[in-house]
C-alpha positions as a printed NumPy array, in Angstrom:
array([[-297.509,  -34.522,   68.106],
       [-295.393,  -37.069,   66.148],
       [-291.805,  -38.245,   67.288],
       [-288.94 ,  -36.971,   64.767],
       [-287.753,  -39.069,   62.259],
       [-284.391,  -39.289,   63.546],
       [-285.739,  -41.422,   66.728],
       [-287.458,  -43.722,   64.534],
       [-285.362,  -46.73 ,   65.593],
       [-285.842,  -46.009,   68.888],
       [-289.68 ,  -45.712,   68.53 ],
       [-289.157,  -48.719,   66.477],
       [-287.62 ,  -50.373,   69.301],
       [-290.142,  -49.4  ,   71.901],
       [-292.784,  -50.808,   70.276],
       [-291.029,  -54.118,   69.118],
       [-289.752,  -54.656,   72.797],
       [-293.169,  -53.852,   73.805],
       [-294.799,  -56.444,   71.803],
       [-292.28 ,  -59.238,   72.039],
       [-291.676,  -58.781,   76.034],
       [-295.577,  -59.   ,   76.528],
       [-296.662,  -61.391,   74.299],
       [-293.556,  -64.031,   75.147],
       [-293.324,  -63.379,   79.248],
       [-297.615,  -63.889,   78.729],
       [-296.7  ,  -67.554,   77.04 ],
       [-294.271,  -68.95 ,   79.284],
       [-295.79 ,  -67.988,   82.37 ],
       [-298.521,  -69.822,   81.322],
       [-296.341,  -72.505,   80.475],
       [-294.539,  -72.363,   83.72 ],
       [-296.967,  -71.399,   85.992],
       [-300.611,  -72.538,   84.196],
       [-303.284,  -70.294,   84.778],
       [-304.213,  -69.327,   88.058],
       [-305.636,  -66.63 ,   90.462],
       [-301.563,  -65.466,   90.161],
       [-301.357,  -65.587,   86.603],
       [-301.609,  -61.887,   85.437],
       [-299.354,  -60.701,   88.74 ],
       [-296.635,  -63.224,   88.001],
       [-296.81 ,  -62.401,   84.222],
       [-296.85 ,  -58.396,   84.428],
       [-293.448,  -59.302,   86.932],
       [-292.212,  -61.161,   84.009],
       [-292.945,  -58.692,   81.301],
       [-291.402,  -55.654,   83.41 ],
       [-288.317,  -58.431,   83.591],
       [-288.285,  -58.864,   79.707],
       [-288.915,  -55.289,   79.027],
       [-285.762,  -54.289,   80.601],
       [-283.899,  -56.278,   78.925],
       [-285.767,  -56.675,   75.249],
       [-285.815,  -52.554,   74.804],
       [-281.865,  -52.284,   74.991],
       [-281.303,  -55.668,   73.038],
       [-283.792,  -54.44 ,   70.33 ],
       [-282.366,  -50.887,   69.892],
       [-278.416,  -52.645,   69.011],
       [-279.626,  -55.598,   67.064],
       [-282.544,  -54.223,   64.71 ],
       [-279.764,  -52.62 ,   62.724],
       [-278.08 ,  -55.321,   62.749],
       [-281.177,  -58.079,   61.559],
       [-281.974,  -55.404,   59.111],
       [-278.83 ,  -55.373,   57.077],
       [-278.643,  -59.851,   57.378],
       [-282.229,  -59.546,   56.024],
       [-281.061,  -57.384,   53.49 ],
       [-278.175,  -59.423,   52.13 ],
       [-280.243,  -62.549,   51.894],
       [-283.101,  -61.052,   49.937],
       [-283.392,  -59.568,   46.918],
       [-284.336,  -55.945,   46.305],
       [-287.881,  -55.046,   45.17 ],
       [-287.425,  -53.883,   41.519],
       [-285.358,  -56.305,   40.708]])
């Protein structure tokens, strides 16, 4: 069962949250913390962190990014 079109940027932003929370909250705990026996509980506490706050931040500014993208590229057939 697919997800309707009309929820596409939200879908959109679920998965771009998602990727971005995980992958970025997996680098700077490293960073931060280096890797140790805590590593993977102190970075799924940082991802849950992120999460919260990517998902929301995603779903307002995709629109936005999309339509700055937009005006500084030039369309396909041209």
């Amino acid at each position: 069962m697919k997800i309707p079109r009309k929820y596409a940027h939200l879908s959109f932003a679920f998965v771009m949250s998602m990727l971005m929370a995980f992958i970025m909250s997996g680098v700077l705990t490293a960073l931060l913390t280096g890797l140790n026996a805590a590593f993977t509980y102190h970075w799924m506490h940082a991802f849950a962190t992120a999460w919260v706050i990517a998902f929301p931040a995603i779903a307002v500014v995709a629109p936005i990014a999309r339509k700055l993208a937009a005006l500084v590229t030039e369309p396909e057939n041209s």
